[in-house]
N, C-alpha and C positions, 0 to 999 in steps of 0.2 A: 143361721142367725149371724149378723154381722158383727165384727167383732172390734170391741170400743177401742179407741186408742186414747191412751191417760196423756195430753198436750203436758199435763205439766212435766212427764217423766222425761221429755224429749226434749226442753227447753235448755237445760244443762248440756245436754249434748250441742244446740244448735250455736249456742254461746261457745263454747270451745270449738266448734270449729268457724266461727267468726272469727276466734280471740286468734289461731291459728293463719287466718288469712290475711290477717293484721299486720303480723310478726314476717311473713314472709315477703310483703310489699316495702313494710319496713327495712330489711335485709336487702334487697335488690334496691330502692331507693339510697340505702347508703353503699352498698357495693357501687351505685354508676358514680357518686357523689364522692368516693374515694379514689374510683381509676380517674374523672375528670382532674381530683386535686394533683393526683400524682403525673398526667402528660401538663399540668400547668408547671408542676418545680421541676420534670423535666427541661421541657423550653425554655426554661432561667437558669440552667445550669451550662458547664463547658460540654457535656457529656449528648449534649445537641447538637452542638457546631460541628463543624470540622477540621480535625484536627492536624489529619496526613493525607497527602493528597502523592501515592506511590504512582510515576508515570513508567512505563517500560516499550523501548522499539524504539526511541527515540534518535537519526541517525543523522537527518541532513539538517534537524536544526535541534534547537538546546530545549532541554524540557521544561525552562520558564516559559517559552516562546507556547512550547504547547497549553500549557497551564493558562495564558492569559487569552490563550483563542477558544478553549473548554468555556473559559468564565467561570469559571470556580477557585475560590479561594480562602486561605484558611479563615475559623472566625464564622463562615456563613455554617447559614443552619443544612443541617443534614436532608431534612424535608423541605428545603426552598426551591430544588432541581428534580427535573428528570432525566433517568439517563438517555433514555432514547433520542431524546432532543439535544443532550449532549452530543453523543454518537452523530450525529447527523450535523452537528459546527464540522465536528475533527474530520467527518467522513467529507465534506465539502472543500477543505484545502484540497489543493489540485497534487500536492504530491503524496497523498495518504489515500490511500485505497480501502483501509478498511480499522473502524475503532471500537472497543467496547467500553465501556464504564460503567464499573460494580462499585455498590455499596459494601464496606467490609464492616462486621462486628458492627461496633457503635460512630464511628468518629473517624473511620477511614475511605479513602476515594480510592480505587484502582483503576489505571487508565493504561489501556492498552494499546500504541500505534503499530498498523504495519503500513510500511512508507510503499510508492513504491520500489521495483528494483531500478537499478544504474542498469546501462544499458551502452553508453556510449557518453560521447561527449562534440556538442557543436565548434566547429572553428571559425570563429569570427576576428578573422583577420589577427592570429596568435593569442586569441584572447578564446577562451574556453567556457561554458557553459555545459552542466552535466545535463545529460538527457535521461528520464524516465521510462520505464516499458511502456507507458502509456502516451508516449512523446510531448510529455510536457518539458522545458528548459528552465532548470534552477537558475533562478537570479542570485546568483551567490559567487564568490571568487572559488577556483578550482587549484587549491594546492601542489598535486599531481595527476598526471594523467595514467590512469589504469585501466584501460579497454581503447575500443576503437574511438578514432577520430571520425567526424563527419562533416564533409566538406560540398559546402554549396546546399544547404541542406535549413533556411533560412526559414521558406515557409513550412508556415506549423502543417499543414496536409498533408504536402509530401512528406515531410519527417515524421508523421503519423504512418505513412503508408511505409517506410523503411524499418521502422521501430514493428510495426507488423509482419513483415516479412521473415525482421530478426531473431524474433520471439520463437517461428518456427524452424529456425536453423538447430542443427543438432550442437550440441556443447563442445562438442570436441573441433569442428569448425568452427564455433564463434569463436572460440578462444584464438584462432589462428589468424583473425581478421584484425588489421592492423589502422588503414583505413576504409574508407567509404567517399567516392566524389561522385557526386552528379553532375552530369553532364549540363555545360552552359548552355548549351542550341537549345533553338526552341523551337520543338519537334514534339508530335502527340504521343510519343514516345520516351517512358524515363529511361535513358539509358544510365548505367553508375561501373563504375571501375572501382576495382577493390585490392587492394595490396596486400598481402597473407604476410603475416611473420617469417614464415620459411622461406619467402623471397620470390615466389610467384604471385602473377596478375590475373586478375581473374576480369572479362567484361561481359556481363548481365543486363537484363531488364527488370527494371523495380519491378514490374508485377508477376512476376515469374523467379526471382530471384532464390528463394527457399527454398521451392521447388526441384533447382538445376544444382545450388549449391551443395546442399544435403548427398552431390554426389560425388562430388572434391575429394574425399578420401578414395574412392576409388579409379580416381583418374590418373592422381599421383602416386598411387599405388603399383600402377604400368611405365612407369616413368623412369630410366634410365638413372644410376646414383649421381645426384647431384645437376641431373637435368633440371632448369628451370626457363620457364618461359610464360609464355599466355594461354590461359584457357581459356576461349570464349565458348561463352554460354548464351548468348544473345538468340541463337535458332536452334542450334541442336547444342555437340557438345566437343567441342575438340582443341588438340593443343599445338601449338605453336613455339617453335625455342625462340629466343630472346633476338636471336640472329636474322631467323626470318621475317621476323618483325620490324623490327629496328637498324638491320644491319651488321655485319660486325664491328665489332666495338673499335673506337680509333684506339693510337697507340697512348696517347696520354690514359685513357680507360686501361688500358691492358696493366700497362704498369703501375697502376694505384693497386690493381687488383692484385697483383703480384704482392 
């Protein structure tokens, strides 16, 4: 026999859990109704903007200069940027190799430059220009000079092709390089002459130069105390005293040196 079911006894029930589905749309309708009010007094507050904008790395030029190439500044809204696209202004200056940009907390910027490195410095007729590892030339005046000089070194190529060679010299020889001149002839060959701190000349070919150099400490390490003279490196690798190069020194040379 099938068994009755009394609709009215169920009817209480069906209404409470209506009354119950009510309550809960309710509740999420004013939960969204409460977080929209609260990102609206958000955005009307300082607690939006931005407040500090901390730059760090900053070396060849001043960190308004970076501030106004980011494009951000205090005042704007915290959500009106992205950093990626920030990243990518600072990353585009030719002497910055690499940038980051975090949002901090609520109302702060962090902006991170690394420049590139100094490398040298171009000589254009006593007047200096700092050169990049990436052989770019700062338009900037040069206070002192702290690394190698480079001379005749005008077009940006070849100073790209020098600044690559230099990068793979060991440190203990770059340190000891004083100048750099490339050769004026025009020949399908870069020849360059190098002048060492310690008072020896070195002459190389730009495309080989790293190479041959990287051996300098152990050439001079055969070398009589206080011998100096020319190693060319241009074919193989060998040295020269200053004498059988040049001659012996006249006497006005002798006695300055004295």
């Amino acid at each position: 026999m099938d068994k009755v079911i009394d609709i009215e006894e169920r009817i209480p029930t069906l209404r409470e859990r209506r009354k119950k589905r009510t309550n809960r749309k309710f509740v999420a309708l004013l939960f969204i109704f409460l977080v929209l009010l609260a990102i609206l007094l958000y955005t009307q507050t300082k607690y939006s903007k931005i407040q500090d904008i901390n730059i760090t790395g900053a070396g060849m030029y001043d960190v308004q200069d970076y501030q106004d190439a980011s494009g951000l500044e205090p005042g704007q809204s915290m959500w009106s940027f992205d950093e990626e696209k920030v990243e990518k202004k600072l990353a585009s200056l030719e002497w910055v190799e690499q940038a980051s940009v975090e949002k901090k907390w609520l109302t702060g910027v962090e902006i991170k430059i690394d420049e590139y490195k100094k490398i040298g410095y171009l000589d254009q007729n006593n007047n200096y220009q700092l050169i990049l590892s990436n052989g770019f030339a700062v338009e900037k005046p040069v206070a002192a000079i702290n690394g190698p000089i480079f001379t005749n070194f005008e077009d940006e190529k070849t100073r790209e092709k020098l600044v690559s060679q230099l990068t793979k010299v060991d440190s203990e020889v770059f340190n000891l390089i004083s100048q750099v001149i490339l050769s004026s002839e025009e020949t399908n060959t870069s020849y360059v002459t190098l002048y060492m701190n310690d008072g020896n000349e070195v002459r190389g070919v730009l495309s080989t130069l790293s190479e041959k150099l990287n051996y300098y400490p152990s050439v001079i390490a055969q070398l009589k105390n206080d011998q100096k003279g020319v190693i060319d490196m241009e074919v193989g690798i060998f040295f020269r005293s200053f004498a059988d190069v040049y001659g012996p020194p006249k006497k006005g040379d002798e006695d300055e040196e004295s």
